[in-house]
N, CA, C and O of each residue as an XYZ file, in Angstrom:
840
protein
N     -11.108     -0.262      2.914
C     -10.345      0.838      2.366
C     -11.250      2.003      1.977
O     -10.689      2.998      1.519
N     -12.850      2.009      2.125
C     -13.331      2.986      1.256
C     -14.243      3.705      2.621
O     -15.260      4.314      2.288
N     -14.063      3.675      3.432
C     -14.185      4.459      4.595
C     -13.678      5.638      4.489
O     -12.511      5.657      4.098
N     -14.497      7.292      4.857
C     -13.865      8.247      4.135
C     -13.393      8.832      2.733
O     -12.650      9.730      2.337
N     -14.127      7.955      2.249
C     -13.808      7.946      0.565
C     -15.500      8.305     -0.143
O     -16.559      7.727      0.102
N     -15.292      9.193     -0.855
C     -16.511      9.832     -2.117
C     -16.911      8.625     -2.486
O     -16.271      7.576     -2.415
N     -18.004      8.801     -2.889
C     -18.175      8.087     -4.033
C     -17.194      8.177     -5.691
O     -16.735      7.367     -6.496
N     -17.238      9.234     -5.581
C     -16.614      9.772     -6.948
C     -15.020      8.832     -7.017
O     -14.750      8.390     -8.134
N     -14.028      8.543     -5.903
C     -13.403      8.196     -5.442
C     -12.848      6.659     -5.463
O     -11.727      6.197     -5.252
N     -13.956      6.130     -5.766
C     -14.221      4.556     -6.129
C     -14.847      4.150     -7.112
O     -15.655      4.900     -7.661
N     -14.643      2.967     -7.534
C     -14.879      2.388     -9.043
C     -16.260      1.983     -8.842
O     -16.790      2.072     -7.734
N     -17.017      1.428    -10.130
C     -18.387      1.146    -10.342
C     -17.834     -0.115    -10.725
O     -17.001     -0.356    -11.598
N     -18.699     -1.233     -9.574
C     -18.264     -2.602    -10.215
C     -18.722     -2.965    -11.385
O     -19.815     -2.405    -11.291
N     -18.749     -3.590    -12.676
C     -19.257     -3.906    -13.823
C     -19.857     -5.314    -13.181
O     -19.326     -6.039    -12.339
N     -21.302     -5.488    -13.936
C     -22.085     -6.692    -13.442
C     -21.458     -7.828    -14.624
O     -20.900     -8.867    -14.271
N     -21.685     -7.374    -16.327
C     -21.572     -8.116    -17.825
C     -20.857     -8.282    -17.719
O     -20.205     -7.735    -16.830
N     -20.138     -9.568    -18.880
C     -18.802    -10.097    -19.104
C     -17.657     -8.831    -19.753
O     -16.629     -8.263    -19.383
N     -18.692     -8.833    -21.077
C     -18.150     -7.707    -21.867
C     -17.586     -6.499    -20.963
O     -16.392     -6.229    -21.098
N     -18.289     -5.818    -20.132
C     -17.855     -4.845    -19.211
C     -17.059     -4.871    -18.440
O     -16.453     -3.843    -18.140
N     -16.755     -6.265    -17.765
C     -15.902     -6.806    -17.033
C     -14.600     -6.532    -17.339
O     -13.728     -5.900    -16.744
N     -14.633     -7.226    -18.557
C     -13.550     -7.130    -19.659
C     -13.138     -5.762    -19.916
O     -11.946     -5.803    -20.221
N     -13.580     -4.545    -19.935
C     -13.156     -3.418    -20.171
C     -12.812     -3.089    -18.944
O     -11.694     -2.616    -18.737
N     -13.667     -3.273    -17.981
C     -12.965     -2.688    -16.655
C     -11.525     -3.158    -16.811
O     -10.585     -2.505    -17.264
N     -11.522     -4.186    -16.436
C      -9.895     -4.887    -16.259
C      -8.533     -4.328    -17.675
O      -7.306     -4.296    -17.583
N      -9.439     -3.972    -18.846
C      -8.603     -3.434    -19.937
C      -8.144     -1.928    -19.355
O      -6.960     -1.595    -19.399
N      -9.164     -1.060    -18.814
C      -8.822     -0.174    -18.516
C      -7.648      0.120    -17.076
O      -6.795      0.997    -16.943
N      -7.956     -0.744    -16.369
C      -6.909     -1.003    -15.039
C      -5.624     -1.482    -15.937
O      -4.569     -1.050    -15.472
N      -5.517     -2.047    -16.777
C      -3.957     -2.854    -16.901
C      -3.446     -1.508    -18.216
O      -2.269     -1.569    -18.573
N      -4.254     -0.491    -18.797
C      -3.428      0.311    -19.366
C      -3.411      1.531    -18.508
O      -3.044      2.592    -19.014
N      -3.833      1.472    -17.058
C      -3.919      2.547    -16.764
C      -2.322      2.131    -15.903
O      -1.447      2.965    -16.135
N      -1.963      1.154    -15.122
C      -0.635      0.802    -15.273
C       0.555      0.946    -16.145
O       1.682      1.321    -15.822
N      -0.005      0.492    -17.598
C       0.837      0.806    -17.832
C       1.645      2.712    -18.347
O       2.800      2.965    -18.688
N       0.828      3.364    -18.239
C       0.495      4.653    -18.767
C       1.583      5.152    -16.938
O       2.679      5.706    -16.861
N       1.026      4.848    -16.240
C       1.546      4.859    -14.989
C       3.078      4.450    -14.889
O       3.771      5.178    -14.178
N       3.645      3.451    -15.470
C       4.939      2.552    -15.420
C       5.274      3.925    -16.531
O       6.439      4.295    -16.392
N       4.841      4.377    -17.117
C       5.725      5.067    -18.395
C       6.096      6.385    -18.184
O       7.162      6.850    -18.585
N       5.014      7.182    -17.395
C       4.452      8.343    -17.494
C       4.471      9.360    -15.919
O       4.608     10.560    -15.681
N       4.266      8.190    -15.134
C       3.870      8.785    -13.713
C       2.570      9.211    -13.999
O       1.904      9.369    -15.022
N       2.338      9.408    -12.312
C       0.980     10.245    -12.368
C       1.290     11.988    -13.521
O       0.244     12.404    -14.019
N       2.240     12.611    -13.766
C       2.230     13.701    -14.196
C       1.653     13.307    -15.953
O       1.279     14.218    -16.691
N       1.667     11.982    -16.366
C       1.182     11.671    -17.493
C      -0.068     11.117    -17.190
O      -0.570     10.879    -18.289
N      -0.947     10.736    -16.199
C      -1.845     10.024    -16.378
C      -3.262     10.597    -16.042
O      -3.700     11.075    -14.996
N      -3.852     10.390    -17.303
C      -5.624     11.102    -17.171
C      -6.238      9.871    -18.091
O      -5.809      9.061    -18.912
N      -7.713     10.269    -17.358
C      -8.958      9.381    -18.141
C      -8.907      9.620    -20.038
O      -9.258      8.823    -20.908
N      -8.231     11.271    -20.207
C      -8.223     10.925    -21.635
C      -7.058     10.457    -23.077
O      -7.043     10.356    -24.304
N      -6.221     10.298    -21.900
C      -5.097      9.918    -22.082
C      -5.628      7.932    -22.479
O      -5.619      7.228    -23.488
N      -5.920      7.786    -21.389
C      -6.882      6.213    -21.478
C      -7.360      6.125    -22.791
O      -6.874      5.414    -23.671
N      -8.274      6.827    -22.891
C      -9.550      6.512    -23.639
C      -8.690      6.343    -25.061
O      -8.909      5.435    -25.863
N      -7.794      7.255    -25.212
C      -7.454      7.604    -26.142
C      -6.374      6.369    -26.849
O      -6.327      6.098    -28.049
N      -5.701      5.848    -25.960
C      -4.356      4.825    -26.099
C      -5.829      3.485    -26.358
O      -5.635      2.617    -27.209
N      -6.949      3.481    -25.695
C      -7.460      2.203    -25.567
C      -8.658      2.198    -26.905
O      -9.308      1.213    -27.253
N      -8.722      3.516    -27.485
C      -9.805      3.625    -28.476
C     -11.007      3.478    -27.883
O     -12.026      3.516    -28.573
N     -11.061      3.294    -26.566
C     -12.441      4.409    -26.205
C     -13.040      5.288    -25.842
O     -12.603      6.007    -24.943
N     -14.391      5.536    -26.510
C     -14.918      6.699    -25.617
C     -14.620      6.954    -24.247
O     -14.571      6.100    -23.361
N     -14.341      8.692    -24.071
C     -14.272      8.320    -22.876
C     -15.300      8.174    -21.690
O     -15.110      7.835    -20.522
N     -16.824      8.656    -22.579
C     -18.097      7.821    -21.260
C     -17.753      6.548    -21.037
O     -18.056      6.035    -19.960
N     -16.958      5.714    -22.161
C     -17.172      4.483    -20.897
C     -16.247      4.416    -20.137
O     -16.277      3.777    -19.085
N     -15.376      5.005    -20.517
C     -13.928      4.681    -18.948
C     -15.307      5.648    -17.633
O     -15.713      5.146    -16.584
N     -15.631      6.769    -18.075
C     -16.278      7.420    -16.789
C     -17.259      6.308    -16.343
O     -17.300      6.297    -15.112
N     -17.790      5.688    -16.705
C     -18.964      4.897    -16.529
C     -18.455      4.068    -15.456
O     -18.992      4.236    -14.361
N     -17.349      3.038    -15.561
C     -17.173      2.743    -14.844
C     -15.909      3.479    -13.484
O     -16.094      3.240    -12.291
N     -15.308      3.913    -13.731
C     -14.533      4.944    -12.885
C     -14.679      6.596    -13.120
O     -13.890      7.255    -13.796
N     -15.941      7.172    -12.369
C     -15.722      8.536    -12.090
C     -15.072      9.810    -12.112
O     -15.628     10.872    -12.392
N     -13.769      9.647    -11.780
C     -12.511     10.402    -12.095
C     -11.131      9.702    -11.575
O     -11.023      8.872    -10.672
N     -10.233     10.195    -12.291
C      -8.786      9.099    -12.401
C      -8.702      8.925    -11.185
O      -7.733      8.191    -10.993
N      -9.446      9.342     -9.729
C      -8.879      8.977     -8.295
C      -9.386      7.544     -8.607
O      -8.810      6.485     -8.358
N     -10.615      7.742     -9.218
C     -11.498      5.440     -8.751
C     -10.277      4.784     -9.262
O      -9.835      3.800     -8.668
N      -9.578      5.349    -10.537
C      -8.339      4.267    -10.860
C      -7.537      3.886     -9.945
O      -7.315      2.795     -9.421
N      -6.969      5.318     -9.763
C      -6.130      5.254     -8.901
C      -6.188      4.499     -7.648
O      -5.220      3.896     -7.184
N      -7.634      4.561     -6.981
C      -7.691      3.786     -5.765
C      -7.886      2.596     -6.035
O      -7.597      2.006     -4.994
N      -8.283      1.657     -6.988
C      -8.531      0.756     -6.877
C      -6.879     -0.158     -7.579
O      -6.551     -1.271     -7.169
N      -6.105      0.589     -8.601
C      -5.187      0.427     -8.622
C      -4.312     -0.222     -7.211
O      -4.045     -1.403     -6.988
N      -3.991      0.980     -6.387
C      -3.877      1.048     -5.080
C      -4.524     -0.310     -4.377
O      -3.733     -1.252     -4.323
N      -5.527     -0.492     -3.964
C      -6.571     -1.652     -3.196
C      -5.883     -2.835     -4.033
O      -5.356     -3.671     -3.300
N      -5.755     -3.127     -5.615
C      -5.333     -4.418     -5.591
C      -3.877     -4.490     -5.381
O      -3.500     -5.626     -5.095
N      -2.627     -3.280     -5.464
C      -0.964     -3.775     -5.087
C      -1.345     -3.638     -3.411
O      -0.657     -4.473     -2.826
N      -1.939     -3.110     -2.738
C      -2.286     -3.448     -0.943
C      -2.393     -4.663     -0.879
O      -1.384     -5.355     -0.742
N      -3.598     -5.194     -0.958
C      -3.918     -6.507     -1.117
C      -2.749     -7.819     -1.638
O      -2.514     -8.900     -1.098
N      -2.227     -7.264     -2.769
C      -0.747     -8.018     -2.902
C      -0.090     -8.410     -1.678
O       0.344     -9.488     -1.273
N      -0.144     -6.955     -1.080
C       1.257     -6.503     -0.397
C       0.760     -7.104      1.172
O       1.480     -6.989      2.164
N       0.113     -7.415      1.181
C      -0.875     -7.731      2.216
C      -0.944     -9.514      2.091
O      -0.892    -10.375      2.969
N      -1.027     -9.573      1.182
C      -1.564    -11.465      0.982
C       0.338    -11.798      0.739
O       0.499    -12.934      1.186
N       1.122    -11.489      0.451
C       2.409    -11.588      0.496
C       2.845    -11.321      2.123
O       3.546    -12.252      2.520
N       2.653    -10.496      2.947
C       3.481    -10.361      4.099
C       2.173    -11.379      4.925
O       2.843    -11.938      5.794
N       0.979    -11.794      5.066
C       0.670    -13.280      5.711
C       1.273    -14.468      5.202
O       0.869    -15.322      5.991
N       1.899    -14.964      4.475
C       2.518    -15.614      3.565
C       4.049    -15.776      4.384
O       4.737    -16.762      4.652
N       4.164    -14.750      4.560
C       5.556    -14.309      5.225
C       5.588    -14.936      6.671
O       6.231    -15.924      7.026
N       4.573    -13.974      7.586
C       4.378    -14.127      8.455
C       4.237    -15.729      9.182
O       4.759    -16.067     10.245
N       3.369    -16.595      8.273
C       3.309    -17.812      8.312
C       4.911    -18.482      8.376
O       5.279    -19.302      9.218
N       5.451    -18.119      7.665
C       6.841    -19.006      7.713
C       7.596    -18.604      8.594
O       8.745    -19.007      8.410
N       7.440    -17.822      9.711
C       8.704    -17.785     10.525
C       8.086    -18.839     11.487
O       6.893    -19.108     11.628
N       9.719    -19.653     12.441
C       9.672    -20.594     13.152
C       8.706    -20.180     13.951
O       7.761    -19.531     13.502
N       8.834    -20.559     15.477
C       7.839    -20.290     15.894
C       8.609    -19.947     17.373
O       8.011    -19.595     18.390
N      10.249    -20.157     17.232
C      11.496    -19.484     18.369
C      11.475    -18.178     17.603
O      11.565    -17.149     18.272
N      11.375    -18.092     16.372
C      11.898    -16.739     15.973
C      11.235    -15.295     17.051
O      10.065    -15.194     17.422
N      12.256    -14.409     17.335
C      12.483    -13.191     18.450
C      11.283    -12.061     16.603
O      11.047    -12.000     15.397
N      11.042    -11.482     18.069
C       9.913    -10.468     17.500
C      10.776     -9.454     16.618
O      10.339     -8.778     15.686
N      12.028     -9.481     17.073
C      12.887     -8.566     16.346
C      13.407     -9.056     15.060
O      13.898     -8.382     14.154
N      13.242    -10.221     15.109
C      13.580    -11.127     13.841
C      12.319    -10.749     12.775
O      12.621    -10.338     11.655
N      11.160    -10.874     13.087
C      10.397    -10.883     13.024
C       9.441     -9.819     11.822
O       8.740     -9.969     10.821
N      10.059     -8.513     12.856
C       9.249     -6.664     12.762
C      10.849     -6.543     11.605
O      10.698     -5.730     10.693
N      12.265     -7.284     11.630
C      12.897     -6.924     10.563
C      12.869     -7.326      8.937
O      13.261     -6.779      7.906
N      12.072     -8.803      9.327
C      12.054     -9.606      8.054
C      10.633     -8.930      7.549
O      10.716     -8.533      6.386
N       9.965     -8.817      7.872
C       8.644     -8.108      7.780
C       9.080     -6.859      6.608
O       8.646     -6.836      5.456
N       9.941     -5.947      7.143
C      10.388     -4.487      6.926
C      10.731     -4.977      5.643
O      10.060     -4.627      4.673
N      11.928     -5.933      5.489
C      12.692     -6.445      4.512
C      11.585     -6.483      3.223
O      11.461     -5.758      2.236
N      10.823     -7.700      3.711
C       9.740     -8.282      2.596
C       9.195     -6.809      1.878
O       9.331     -6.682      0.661
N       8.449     -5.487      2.854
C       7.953     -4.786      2.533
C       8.909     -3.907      1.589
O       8.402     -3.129      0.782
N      10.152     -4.029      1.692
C      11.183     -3.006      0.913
C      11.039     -3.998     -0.534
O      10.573     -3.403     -1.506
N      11.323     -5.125     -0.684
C      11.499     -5.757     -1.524
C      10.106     -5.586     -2.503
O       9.892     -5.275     -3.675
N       9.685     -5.787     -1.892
C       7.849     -5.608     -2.551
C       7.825     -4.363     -2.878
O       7.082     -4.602     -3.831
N       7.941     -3.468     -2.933
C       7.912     -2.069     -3.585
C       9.256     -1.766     -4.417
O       9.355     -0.715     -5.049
N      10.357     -2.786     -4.396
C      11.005     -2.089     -4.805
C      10.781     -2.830     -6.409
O      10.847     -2.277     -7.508
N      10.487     -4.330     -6.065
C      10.087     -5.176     -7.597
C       8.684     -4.641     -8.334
O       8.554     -5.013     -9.500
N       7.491     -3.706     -7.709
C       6.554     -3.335     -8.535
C       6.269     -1.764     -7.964
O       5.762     -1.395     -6.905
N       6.724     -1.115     -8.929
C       6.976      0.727     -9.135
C       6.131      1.165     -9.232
O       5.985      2.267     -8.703
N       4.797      0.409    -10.155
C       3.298      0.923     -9.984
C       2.770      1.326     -8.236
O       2.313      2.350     -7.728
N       3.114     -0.068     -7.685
C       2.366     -0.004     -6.651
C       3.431      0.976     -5.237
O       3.035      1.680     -4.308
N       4.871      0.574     -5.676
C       5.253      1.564     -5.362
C       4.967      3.392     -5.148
O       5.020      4.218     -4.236
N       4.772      3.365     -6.047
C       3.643      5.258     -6.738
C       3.026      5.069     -5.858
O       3.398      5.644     -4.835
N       1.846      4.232     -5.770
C       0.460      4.516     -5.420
C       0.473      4.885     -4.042
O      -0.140      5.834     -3.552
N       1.623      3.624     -3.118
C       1.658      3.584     -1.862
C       2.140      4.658     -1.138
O       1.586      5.320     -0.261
N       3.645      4.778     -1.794
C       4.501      5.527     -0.915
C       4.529      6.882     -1.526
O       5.420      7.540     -0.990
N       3.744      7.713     -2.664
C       4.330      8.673     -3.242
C       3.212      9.487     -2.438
O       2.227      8.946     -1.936
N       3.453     10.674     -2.388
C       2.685     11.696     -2.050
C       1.608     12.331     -2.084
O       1.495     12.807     -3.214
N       0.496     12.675     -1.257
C      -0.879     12.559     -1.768
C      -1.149     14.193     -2.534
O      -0.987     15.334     -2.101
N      -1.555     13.737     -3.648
C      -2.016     14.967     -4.182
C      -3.564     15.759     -4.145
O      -3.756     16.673     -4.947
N      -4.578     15.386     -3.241
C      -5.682     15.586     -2.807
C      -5.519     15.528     -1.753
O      -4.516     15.265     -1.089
N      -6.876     15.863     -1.408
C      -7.368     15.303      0.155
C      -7.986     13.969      0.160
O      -8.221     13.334      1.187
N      -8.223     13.596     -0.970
C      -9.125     12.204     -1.374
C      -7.876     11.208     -1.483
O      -7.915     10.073     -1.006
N      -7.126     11.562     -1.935
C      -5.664     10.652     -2.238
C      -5.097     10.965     -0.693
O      -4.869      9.823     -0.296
N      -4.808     11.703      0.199
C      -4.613     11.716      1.693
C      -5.321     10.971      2.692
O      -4.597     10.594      3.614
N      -6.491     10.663      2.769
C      -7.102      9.747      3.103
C      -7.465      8.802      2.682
O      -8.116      8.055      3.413
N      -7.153      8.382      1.112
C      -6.076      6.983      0.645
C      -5.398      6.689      1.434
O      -5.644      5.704      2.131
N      -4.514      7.297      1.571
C      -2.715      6.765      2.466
C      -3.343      6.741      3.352
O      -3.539      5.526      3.341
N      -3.704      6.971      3.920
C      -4.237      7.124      5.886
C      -4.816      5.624      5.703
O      -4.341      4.842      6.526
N      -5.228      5.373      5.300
C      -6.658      4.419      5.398
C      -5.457      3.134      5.193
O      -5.359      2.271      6.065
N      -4.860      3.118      4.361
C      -3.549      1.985      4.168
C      -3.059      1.808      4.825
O      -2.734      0.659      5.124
N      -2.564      3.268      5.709
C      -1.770      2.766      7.007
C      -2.358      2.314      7.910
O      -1.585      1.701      8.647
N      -3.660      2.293      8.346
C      -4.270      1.824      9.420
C      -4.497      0.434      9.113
O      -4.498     -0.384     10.033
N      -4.712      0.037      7.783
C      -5.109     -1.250      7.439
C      -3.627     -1.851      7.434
O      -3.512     -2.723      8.295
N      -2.850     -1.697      6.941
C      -1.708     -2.675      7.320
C      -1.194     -2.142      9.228
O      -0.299     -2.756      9.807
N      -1.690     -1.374      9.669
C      -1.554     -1.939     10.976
C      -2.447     -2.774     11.560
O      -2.120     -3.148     12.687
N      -3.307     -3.113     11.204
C      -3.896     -4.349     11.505
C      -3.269     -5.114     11.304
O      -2.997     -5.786     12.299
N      -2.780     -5.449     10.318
C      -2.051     -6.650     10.094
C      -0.332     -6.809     11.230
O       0.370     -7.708     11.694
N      -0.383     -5.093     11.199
C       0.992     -5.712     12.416
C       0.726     -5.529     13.754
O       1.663     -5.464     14.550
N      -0.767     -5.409     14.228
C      -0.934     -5.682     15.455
C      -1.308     -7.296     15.779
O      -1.260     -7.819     16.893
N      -1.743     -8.033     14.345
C      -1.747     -9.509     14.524
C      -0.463     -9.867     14.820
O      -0.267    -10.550     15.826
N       0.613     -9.465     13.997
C       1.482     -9.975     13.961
C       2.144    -10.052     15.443
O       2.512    -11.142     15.881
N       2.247     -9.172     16.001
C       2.890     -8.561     17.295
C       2.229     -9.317     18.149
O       2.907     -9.613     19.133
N       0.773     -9.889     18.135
C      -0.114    -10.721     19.253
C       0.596    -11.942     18.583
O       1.238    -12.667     19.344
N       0.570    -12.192     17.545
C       1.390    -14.352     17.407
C       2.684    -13.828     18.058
O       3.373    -14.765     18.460
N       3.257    -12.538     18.298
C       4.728    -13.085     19.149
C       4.483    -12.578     20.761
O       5.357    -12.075     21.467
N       3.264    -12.802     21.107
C       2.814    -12.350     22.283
C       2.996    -10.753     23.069
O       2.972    -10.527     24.279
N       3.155     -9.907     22.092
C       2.943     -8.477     22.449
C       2.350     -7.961     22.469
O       2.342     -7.434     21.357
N       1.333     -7.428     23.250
C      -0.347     -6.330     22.988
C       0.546     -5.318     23.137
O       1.519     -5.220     23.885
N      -0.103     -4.268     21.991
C       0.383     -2.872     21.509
C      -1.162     -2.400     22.182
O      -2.118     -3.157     22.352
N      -1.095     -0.757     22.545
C      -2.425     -0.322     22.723
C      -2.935      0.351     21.022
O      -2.283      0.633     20.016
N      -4.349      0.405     21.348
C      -5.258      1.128     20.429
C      -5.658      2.244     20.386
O      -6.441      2.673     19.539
N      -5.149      2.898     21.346
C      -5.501      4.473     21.586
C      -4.377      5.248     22.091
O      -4.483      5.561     23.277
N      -3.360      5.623     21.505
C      -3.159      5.532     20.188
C      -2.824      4.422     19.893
O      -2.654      3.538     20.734
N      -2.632      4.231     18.353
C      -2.965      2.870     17.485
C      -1.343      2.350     17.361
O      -0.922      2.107     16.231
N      -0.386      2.171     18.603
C       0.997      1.635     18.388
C       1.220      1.037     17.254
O       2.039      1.613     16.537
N       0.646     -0.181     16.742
C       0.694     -0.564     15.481
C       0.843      0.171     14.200
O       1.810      0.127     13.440
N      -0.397      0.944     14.054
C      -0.375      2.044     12.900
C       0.350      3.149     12.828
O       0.317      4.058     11.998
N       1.050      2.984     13.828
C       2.594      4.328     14.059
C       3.943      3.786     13.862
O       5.007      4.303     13.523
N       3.507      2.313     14.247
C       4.651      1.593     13.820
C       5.245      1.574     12.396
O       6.351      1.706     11.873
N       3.627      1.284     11.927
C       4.169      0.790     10.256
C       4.192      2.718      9.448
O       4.559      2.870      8.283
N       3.860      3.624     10.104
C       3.850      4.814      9.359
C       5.499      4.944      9.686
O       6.208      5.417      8.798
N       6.065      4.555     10.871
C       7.143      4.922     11.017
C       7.817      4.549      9.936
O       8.299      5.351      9.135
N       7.899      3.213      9.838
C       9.247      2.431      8.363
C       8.605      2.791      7.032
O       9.284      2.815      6.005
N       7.003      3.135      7.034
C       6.417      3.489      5.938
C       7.360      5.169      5.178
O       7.644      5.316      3.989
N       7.665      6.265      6.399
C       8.592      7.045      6.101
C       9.898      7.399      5.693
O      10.466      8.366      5.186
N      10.229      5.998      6.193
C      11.262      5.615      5.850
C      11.632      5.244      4.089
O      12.643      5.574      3.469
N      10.638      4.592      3.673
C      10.779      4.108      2.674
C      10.633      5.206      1.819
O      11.287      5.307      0.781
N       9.783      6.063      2.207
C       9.182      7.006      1.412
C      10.402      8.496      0.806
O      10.614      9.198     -0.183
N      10.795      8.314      1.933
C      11.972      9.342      1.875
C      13.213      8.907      1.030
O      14.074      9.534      0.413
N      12.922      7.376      1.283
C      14.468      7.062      0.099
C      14.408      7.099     -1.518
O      15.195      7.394     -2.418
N      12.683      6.518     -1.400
C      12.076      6.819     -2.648
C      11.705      8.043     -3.232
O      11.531      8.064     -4.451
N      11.520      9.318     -2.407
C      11.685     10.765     -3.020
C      13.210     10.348     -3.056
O      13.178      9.522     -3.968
N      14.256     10.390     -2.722
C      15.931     10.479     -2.851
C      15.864     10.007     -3.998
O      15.704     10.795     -4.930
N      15.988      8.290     -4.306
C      16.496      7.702     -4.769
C      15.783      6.904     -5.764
O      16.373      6.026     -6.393
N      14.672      7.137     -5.921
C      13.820      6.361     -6.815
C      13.077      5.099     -6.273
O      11.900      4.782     -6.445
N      14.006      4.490     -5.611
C      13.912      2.915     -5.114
C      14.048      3.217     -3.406
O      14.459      4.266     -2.911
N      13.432      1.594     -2.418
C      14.012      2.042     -1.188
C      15.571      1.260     -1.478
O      16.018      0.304     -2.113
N      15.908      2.026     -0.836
C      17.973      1.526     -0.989
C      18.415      0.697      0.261
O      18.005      0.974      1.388
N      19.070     -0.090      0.063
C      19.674     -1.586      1.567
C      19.595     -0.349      3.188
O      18.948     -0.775      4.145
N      20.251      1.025      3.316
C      20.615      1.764      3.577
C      19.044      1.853      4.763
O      18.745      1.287      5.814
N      18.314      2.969      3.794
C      16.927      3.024      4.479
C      16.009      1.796      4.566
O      14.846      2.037      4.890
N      16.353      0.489      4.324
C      15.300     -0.450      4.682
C      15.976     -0.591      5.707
O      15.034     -0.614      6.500
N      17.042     -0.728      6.459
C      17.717     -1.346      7.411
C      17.449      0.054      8.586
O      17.230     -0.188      9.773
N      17.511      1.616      8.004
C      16.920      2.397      8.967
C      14.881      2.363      9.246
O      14.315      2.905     10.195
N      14.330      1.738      8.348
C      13.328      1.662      8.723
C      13.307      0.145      9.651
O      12.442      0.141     10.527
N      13.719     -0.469      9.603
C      13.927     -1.598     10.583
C      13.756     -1.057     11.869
O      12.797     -0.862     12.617
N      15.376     -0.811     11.916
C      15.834     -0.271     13.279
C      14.209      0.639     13.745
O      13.335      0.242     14.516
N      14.269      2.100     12.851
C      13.028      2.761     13.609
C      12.088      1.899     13.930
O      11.674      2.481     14.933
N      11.242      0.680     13.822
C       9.883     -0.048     13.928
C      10.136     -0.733     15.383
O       9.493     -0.686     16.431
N      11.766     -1.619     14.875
C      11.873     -2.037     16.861
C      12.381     -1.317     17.780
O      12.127     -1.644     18.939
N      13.418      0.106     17.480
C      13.686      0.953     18.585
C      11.567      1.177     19.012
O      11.315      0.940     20.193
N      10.688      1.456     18.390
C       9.881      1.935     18.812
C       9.023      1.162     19.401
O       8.497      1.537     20.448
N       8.625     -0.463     18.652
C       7.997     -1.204     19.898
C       8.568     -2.198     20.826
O       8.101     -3.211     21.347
N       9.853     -1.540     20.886
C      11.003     -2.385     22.102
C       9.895     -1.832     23.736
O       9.409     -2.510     24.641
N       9.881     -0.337     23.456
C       9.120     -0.222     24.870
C       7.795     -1.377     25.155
O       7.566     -1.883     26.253
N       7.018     -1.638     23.900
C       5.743     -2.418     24.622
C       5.880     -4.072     24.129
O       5.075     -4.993     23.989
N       7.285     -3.918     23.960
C       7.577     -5.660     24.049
C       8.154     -6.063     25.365
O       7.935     -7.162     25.876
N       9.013     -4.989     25.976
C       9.424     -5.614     27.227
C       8.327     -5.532     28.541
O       8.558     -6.118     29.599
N       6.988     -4.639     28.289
C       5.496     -4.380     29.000
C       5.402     -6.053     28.845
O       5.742     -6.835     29.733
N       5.009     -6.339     27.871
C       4.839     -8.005     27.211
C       6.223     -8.792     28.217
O       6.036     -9.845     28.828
N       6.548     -8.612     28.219
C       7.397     -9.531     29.005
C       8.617     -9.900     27.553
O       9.140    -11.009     27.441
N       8.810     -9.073     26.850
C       9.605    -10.354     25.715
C      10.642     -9.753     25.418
O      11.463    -10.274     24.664
């Protein structure tokens, strides 16, 4: 994920226990400040301030509110990521690719719609260029994961362009748009981000023979 990314951009791992411990204090109120506030409420001194510390040490270990933010981000991915292999694992092994690229969609609506933090981070709008190549970098990384997916149902997508990573930007818009609407993604647009993912790799499933 940190390809294209500042330094400034990413967190300073803490080596000490004690430090450890603050890192992780500072990630779980920077959530919650986030769950309350949105990004239009959330700064390093806003932190420091709710957590009673200085704020050199929040900088110490995160640079400026993007390291939160991204690493925020990196662990609901990773969720969202170790949840849809999880997924992926349980379908039969008759199940149709369309079964497949929909239950997928499903899981991913559901998963953003039960955690709003990670919701924000993913689908909301980049307010940098550093937070723009956040999102970019997500989408390419969960198309990895759905170009695996698409090879266990025997479909090669090409890499140039990245079919996969257009795939998932496609339903990724989807979601995104219901969530500027509506707060949440709604039954409505998960079922149009469906449809958009297999109208689009119907062409290089029937190449595949499937």
């Amino acid at each position: 994920m940190n390809q294209a990314l500042s330094d400034d951009a990413l967190p300073r791992q803490p080596l000490q226990q004690r430090a450890k411990d603050r890192f992780e204090r500072v990630l779980e109120e920077a959530e919650a400040v986030l769950l309350e506030a949105g990004l239009a409420g959330f700064s390093i001194p806003v932190l420091a301030q709710r957590l009673g510390y200085p704020r050199a040490t929040i900088y110490k270990f995160f640079p400026t509110p993007y390291a939160i933010l991204n690493e925020l981000l990196r662990r609901h991915l990773a969720q969202l990521e170790q949840g849809l292999a999880l997924k992926a694992a349980s379908f039969p092994a008759d199940q149709s690719w369309r079964e497949v690229a929909t239950a997928v969609v499903h899981f991913a609506a559901e998963f953003h719609n039960a955690n709003p933090v990670g919701r924000l981070l993913i689908l909301g709008g980049p307010v940098t260029d550093e937070s723009y190549r956040t999102q970019e970098i997500n989408i390419q990384h969960l198309g990895s994961l759905a170009r695996q997916l698409l090879a266990n149902q025997g479909i090669a997508v090409p890499q140039s362009p990245d079919v996969a990573v257009l795939a998932v930007d496609i339903a990724t818009t989807c979601f995104r748009q219901s969530v500027f609407l509506h707060g949440v993604i709604t039954p409505e647009y998960r079922e149009e981000a469906a449809y958009a993912m297999v109208a689009y790799l119907a062409r290089y499933a029937a190449a595949s023979g499937r």
